[in-house]
C-alpha positions as CSV (number, residue, x, y, z in Angstrom):
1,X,5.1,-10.8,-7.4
2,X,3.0,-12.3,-4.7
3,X,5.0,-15.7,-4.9
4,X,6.5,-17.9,-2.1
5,X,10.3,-18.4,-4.0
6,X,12.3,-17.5,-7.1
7,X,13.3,-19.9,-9.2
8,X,16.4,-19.3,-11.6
9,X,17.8,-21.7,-14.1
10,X,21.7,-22.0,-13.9
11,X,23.5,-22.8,-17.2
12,X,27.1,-22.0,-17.9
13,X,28.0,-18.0,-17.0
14,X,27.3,-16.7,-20.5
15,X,23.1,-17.6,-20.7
16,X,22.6,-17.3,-17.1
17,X,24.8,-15.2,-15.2
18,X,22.7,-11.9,-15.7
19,X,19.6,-14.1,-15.2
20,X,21.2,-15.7,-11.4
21,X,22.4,-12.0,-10.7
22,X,18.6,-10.6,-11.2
23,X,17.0,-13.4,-9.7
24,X,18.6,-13.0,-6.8
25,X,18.2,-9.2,-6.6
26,X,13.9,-9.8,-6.9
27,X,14.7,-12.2,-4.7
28,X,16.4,-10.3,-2.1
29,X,13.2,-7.2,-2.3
30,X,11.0,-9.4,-2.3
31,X,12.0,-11.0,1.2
32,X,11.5,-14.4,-0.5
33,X,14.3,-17.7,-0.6
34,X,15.7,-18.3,-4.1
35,X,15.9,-22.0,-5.7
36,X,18.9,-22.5,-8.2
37,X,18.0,-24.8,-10.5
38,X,20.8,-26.4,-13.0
39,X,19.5,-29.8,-15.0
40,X,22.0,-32.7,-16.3
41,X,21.0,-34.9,-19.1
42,X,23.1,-37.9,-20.2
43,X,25.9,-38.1,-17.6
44,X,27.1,-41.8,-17.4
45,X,26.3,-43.4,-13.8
46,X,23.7,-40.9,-12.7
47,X,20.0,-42.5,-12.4
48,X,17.6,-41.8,-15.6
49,X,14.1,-42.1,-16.9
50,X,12.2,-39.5,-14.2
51,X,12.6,-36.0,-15.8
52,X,12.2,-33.5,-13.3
53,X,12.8,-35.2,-10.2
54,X,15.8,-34.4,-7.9
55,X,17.6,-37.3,-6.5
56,X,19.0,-36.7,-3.3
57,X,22.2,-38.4,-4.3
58,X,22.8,-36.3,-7.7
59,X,25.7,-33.7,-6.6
60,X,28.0,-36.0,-5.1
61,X,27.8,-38.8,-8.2
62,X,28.0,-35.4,-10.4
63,X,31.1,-34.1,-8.4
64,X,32.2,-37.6,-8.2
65,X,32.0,-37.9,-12.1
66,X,33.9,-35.0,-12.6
67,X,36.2,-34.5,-10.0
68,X,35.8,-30.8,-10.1
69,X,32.7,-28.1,-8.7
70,X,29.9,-28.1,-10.6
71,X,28.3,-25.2,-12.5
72,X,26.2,-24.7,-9.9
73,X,28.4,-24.8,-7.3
74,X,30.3,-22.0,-8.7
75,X,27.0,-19.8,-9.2
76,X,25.5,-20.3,-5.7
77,X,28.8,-19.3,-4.5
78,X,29.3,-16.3,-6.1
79,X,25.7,-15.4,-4.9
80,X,25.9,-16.1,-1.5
81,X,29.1,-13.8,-1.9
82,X,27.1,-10.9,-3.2
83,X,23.8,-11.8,-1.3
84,X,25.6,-13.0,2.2
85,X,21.8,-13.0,3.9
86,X,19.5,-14.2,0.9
87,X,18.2,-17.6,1.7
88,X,19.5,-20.0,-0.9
89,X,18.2,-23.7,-2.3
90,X,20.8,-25.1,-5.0
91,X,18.8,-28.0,-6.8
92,X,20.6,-30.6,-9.2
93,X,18.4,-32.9,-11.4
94,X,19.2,-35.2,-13.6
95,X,16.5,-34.2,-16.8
96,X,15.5,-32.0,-19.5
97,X,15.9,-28.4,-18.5
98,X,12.2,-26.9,-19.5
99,X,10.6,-29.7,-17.6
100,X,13.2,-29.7,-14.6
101,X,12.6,-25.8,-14.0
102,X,8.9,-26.2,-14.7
103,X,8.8,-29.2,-12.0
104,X,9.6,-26.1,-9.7
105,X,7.0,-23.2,-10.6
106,X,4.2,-23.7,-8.2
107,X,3.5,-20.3,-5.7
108,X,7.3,-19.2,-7.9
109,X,8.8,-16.6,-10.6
110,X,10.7,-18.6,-12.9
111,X,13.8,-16.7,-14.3
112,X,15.6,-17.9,-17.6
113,X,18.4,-16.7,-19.3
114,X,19.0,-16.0,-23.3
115,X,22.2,-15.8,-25.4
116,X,23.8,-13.6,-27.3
117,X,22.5,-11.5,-30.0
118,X,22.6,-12.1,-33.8
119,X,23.3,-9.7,-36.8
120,X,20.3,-8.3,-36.4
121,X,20.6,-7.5,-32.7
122,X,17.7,-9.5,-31.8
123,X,18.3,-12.6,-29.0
124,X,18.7,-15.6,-30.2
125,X,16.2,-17.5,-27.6
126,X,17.2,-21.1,-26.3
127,X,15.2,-23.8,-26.4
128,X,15.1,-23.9,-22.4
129,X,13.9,-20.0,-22.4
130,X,11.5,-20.0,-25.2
131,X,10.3,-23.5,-23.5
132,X,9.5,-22.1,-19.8
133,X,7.9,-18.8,-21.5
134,X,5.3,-21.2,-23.4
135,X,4.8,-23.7,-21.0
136,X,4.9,-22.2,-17.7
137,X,1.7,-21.2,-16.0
138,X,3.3,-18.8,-13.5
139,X,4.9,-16.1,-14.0
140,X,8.5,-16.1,-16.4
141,X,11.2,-13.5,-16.3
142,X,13.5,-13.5,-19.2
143,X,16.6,-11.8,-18.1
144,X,19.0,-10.4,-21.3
145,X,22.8,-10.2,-20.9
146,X,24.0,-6.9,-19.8
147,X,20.9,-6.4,-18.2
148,X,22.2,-6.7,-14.7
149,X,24.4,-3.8,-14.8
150,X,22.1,-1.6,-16.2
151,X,21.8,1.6,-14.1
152,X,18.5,1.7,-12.5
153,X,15.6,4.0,-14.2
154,X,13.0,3.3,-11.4
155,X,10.6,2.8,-14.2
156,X,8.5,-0.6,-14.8
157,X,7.0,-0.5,-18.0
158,X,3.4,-2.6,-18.7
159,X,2.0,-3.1,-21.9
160,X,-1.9,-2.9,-21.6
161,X,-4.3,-4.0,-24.4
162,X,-7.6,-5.0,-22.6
163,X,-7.0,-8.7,-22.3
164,X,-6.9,-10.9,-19.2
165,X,-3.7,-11.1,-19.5
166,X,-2.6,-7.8,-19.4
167,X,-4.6,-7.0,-16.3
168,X,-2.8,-9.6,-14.3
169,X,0.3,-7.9,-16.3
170,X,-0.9,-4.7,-14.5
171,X,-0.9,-6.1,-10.9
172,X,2.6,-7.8,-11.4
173,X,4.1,-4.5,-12.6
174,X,2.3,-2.5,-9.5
175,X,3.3,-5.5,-7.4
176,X,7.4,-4.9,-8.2
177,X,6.8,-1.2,-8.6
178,X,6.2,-1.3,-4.8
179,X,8.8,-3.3,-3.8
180,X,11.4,-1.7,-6.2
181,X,10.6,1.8,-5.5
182,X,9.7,2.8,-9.4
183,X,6.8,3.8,-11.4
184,X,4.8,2.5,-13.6
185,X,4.1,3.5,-16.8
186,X,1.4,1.3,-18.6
187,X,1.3,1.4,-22.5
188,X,-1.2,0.9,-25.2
189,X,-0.3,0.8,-28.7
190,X,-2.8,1.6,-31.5
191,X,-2.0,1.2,-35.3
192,X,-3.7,1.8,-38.5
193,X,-7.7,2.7,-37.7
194,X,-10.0,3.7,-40.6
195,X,-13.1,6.4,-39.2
196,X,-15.9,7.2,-41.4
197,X,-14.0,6.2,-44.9
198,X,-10.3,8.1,-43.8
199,X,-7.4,6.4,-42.6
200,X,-6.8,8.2,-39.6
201,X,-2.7,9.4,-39.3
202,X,-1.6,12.5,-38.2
203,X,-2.4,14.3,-34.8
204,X,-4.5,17.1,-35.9
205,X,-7.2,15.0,-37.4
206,X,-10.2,15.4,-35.5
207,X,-10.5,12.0,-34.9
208,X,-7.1,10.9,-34.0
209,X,-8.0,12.6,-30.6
210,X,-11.1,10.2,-29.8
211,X,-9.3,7.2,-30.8
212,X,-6.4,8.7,-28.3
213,X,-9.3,8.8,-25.8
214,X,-10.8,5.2,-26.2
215,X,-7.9,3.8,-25.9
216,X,-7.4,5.9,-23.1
217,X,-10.4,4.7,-21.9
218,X,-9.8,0.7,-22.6
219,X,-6.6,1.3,-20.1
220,X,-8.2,2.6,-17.3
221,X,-10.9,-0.2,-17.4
222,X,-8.1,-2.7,-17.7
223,X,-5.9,-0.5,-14.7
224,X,-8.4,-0.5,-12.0
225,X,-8.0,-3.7,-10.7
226,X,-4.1,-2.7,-10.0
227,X,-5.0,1.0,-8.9
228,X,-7.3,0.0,-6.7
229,X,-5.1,-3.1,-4.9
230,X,-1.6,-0.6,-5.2
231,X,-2.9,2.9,-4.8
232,X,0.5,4.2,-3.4
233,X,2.0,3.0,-6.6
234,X,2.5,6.2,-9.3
235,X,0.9,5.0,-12.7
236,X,1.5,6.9,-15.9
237,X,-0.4,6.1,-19.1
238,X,1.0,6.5,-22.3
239,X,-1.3,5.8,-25.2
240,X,1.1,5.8,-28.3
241,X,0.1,5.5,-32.1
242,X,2.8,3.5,-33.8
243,X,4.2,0.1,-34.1
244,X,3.6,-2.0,-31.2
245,X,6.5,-4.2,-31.2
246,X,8.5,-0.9,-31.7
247,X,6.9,1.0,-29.1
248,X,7.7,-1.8,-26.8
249,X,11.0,-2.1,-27.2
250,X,11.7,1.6,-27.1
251,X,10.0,1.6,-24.0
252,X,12.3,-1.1,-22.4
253,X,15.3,0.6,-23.2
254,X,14.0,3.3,-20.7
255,X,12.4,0.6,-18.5
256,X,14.1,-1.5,-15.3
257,X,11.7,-4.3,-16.3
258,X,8.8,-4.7,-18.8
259,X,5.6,-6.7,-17.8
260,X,3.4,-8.0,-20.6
261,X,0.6,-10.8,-21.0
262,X,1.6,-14.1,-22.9
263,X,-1.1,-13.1,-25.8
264,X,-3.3,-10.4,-26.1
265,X,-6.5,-9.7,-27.9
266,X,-5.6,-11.0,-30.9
267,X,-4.3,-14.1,-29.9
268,X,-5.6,-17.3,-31.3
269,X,-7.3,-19.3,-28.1
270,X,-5.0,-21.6,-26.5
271,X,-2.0,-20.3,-28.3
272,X,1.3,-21.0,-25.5
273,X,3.1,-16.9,-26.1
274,X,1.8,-14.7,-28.8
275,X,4.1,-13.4,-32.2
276,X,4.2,-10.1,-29.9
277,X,5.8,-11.2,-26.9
278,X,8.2,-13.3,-29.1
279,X,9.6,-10.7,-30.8
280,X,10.0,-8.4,-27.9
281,X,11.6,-10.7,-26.2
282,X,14.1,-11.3,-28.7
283,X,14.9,-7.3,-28.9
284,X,14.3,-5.8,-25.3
285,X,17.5,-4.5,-23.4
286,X,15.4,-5.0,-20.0
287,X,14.4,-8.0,-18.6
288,X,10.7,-9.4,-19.7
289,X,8.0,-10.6,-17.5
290,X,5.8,-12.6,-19.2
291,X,1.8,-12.9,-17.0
292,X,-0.8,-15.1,-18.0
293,X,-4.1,-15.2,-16.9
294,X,-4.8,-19.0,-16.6
């Protein structure tokens, strides 16, 4: 992770529990503090206009207000609890919630929440977790419910097209591999490829095996950054020809985490978080970890 704190956004138990439970968890193998982070808009009598900036005087006029604990007074205790020597910051700010949590993503890992899933068992992404994801320019974690309890795999999964981003994916996924104990298993996906006039399908085609190889070839380039800065760190490619989005998401369900790059080689320049990592975000079991190059 390489980053001084982790930064969780606290929301009512439902969109963020799993999220403060994993957060703290990184937190806690990573030897770093952890920064709770829950944003009010619109409460009567507390100070307005600067979105993002914590006001020293915000938790008593919000206990004050409503004569009872706040949300996250309730979640910092039940991680101090579970996490008794994990340094903790609890932050109350009066602003938007995407701005307020990006206010604190400098040297951090930002870690949202999502909420339930719809009839097509997708997650339904908030406005605050879609938000950070786009915006941020560190490193975002997007924890799904459930995902907390998950047994662990010892697996951390990286998707690897060649792009920027995916090489600074690599590094991340080495980087928690180390600290978690897992493996990495770095994927590349390849779809429909057309070779001398024939579509190129099955496995015994002679040239299904070359295209196997360059893209073989195209991960290693993009891996040697990472094996060279982790080389204690177990790295397994798998070079799969399907569906990417698929591929993905089968490979979280076998994954403790799953790094991947905001856009990859076919994303449009400038675009904020690619049609790929939107829709595996919205299906992946595991938690996400979205890397971005610049």
């Amino acid at each position: 992770m390489s980053k001084g704190h982790v930064v969780v956004g606290v929301d009512v138990p439902e969109t963020s529990g799993d999220a403060v439970k994993w957060a703290a968890r990184t937190a806690q193998v990573h030897g770093v503090p952890l920064t709770m982070v829950h944003a009010v808009e619109g409460v009567a009598g507390l100070p307005t206009g600067v979105v993002g900036a914590e006001d020293t005087t915000t938790r008593d006029l919000l206990q004050a207000t409503t004569e009872a604990e706040t949300t996250l007074d309730h979640a910092v205790a039940a991680v101090r609890e579970e996490f008794p020597d994990l340094a903790v910051n609890p932050v109350e700010i009066v602003g938007d919630n995407v701005k307020s949590l990006l206010a604190h993503q400098e040297d951090a890992l930002l870690v949202v929440g999502t909420g339930r899933r719809n009839s097509l068992s997708e997650l339904i992404l908030g406005s605050t977790s879609l938000g950070v994801a786009m915006h941020a320019s560190s490193p975002v974690a997007v924890v799904p419910p459930g995902s907390s309890g998950q047994e662990v795999r010892g697996v951390i999964s990286v998707a690897v097209d060649g792009s920027a981003d995916s090489a600074v994916a690599a590094r991340i996924a080495c980087q928690e591999a180390r600290v978690r104990g897992a493996k990495v298993v770095a994927i590349n996906t390849w779809g429909l490829e057309v070779v001398d006039g024939f579509v190129v399908t099955e496995s015994d085609q002679e040239q299904f095996a070359a295209i196997q190889q360059r893209q073989a070839d195209l991960v290693e380039r993009t891996l040697a950054g990472a094996r060279r800065d982790y080389p204690d760190v177990e790295i397994e490619v798998q070079v799969v020809h399907g569906r990417v989005i698929a591929t993905l998401v089968d490979w979280a369900a076998r994954s403790d985490l799953l790094v991947m790059g905001s856009r990859g080689l076919g994303g449009f320049s400038g675009k904020l978080l690619g049609s790929v990592s939107q829709r595996v975000l919205r299906q992946s079991t595991c938690p996400v970890m979205i890397a971005k190059s610049s």
